[in-house]
C-alpha positions as a Markdown table, in Angstrom:
| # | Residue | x | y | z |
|---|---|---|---|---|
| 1 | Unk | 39.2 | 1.8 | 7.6 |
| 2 | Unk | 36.6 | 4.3 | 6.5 |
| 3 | Unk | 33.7 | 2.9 | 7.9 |
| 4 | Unk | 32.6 | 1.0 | 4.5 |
| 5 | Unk | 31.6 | -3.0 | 4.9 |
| 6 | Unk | 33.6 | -5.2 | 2.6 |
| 7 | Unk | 33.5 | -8.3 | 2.0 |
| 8 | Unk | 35.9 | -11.1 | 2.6 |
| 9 | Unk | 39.1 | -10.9 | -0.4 |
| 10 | Unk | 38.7 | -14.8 | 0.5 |
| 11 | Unk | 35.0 | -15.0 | 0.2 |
| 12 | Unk | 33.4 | -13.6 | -2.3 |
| 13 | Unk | 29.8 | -13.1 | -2.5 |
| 14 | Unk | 29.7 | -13.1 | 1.2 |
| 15 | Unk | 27.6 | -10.0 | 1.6 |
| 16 | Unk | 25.3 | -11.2 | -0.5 |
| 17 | Unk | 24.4 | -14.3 | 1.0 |
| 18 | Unk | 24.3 | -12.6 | 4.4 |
| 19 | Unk | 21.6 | -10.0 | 3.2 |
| 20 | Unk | 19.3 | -12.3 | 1.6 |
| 21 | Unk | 19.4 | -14.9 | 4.8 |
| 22 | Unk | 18.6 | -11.7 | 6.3 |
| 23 | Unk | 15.4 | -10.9 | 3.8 |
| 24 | Unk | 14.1 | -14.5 | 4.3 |
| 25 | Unk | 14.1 | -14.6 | 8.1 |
| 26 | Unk | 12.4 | -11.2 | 8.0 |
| 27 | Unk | 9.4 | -13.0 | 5.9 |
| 28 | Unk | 9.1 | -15.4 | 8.7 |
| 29 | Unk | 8.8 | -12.6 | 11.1 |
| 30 | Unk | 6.3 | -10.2 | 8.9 |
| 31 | Unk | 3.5 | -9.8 | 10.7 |
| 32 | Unk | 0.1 | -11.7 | 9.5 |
| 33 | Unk | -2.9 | -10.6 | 7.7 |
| 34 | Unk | -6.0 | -9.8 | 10.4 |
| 35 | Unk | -8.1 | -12.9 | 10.5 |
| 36 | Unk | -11.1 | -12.3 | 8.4 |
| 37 | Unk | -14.5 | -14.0 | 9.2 |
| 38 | Unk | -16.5 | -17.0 | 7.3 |
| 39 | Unk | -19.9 | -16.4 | 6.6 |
| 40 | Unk | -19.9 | -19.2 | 4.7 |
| 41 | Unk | -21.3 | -23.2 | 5.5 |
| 42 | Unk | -17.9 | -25.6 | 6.1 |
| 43 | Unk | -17.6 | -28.9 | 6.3 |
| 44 | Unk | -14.3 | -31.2 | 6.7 |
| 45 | Unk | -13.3 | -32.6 | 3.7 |
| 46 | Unk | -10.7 | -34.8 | 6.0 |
| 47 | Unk | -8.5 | -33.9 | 8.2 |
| 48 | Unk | -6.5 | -31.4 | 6.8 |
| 49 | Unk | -8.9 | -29.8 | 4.4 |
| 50 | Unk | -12.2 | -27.9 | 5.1 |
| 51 | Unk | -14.4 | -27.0 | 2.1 |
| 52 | Unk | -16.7 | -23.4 | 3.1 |
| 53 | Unk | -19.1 | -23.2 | 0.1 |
| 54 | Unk | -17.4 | -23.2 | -3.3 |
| 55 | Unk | -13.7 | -22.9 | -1.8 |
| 56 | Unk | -11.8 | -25.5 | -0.8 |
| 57 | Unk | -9.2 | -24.9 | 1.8 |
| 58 | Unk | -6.0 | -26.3 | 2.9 |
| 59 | Unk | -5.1 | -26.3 | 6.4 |
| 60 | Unk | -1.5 | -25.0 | 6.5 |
| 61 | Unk | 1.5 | -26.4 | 7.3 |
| 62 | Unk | 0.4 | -29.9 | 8.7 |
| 63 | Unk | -0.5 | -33.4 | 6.7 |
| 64 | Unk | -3.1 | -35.4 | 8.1 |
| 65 | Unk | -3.9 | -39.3 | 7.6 |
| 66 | Unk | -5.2 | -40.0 | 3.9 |
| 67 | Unk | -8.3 | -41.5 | 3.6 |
| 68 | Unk | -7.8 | -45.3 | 2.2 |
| 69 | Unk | -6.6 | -45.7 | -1.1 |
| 70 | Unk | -5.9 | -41.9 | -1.1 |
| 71 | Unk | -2.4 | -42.0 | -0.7 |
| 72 | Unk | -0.9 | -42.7 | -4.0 |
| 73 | Unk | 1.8 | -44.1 | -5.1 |
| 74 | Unk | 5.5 | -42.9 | -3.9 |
| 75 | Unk | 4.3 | -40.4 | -1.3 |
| 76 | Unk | 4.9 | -41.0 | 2.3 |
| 77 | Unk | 1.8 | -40.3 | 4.1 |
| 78 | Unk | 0.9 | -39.1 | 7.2 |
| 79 | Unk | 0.5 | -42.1 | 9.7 |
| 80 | Unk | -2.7 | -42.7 | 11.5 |
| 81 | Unk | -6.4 | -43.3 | 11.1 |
| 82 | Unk | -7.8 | -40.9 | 9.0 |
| 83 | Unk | -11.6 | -41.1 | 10.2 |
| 84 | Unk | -10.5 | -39.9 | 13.8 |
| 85 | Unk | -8.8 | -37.2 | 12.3 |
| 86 | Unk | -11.6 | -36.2 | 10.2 |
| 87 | Unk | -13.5 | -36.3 | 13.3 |
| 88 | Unk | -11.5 | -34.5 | 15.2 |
| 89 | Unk | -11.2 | -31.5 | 12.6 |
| 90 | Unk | -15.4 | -31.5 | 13.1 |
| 91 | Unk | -15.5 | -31.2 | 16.6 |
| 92 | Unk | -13.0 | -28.4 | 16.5 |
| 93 | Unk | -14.9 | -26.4 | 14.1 |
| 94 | Unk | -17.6 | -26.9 | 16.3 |
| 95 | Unk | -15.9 | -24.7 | 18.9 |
| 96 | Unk | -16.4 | -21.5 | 17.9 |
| 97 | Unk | -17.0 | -19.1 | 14.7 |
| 98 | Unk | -14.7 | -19.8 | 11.9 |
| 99 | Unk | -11.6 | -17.1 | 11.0 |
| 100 | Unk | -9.6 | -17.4 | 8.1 |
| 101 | Unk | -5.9 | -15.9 | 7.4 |
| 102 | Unk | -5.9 | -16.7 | 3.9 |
| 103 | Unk | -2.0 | -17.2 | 3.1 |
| 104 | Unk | -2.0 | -18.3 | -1.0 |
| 105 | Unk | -2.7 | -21.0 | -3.0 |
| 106 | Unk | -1.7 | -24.1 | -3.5 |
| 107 | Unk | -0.8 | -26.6 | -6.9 |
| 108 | Unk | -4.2 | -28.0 | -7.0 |
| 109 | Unk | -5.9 | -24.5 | -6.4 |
| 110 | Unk | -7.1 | -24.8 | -2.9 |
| 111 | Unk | -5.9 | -21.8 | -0.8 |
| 112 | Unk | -3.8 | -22.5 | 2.0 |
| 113 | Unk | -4.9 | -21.0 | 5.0 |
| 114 | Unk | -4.7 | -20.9 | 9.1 |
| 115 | Unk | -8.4 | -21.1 | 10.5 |
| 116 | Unk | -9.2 | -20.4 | 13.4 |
| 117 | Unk | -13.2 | -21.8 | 15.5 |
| 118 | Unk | -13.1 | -19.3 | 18.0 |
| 119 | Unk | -9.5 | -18.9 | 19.6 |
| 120 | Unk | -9.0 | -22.7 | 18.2 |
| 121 | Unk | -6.6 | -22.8 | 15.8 |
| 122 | Unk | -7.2 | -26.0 | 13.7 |
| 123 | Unk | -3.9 | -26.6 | 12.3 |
| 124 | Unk | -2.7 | -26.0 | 15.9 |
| 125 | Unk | -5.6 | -28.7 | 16.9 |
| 126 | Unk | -4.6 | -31.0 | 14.8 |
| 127 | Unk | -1.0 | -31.4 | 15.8 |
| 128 | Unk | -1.9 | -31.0 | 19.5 |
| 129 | Unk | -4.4 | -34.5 | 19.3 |
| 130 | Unk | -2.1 | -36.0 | 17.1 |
| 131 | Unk | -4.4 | -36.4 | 14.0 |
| 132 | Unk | -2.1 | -34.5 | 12.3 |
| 133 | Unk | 1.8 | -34.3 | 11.5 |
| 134 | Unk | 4.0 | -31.0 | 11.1 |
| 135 | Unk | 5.3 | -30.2 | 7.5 |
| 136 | Unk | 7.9 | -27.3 | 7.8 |
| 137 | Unk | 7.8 | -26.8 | 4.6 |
| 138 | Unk | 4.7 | -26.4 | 4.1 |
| 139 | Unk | 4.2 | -23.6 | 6.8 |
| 140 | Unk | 4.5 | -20.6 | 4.7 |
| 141 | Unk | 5.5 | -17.7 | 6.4 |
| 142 | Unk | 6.5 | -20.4 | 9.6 |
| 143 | Unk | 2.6 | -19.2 | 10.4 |
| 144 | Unk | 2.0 | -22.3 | 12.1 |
| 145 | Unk | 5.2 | -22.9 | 14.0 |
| 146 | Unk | 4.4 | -19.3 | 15.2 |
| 147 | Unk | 1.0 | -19.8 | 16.1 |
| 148 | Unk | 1.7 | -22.8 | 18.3 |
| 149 | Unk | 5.9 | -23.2 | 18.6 |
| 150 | Unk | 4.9 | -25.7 | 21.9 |
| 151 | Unk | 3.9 | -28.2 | 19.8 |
| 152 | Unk | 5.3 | -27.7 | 16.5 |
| 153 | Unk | 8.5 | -28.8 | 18.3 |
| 154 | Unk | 7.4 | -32.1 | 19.7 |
């Protein structure tokens, strides 16, 4: 033995696989942009979504109740009532000034975001009051499961 890793004669390919499991956990763990502050007017769209002038913004990694009719055809939505979780994304953005960690962007161009109203996290808030479900994988960067793990795994 001279100190050099090989890989398994029986497994080749091995090392490979092991490094990029490694590179992809070490994406989860990266640490996340500073939260940057929203000057601008927002509204909930419902209660996953939150427009803030011109840019439409996508709570990450949780689906909320579709308003009625919304929910088309071969998707399983989120359960629940749809106004209350509306409302409830309101009063949360009540609670504070609004932060943003903008993450990327998603298929139908809204960016995909954790926002915080004051220390209130609203993707957090969401899941905690149960107007929202978790989506693993739609929590880039596990941000979400991070940001609150206690209720993520409920």
């Amino acid at each position: 033995m001279d100190g050099e890793l090989r890989e398994p004669a029986s497994r080749p390919g091995y090392g490979r696989h092991i490094m990029l499991s490694a590179l992809l956990l070490c994406a989860a763990c990266a640490p996340l942009p500073e939260p940057e502050p929203i000057t601008a007017s927002c509204t909930a769209t419902d209660g996953d979504t939150i427009r803030c002038g011109d840019e439409r913004i996508r709570l990450l990694g949780i689906d909320a109740p579709e308003k009625l009719g919304s929910c088309r055809k071969g998707r399983v939505c989120a359960p629940g009532d749809p106004v209350a979780s509306t409302q409830s994304l309101r009063a949360a953005m009540e609670k504070g000034p609004l932060w943003i960690i903008r993450i990327g962007r998603d298929r139908y161009g809204r960016t995909l975001a954790l926002v915080r109203a004051g220390k209130i996290d609203l993707s957090c808030h969401q899941l905690a009051t149960g107007n929202a479900i978790y989506k693993p994988k739609w929590d880039n960067q596990k941000a979400v499961a991070r940001t609150c793990p206690d209720v993520v795994r409920r």
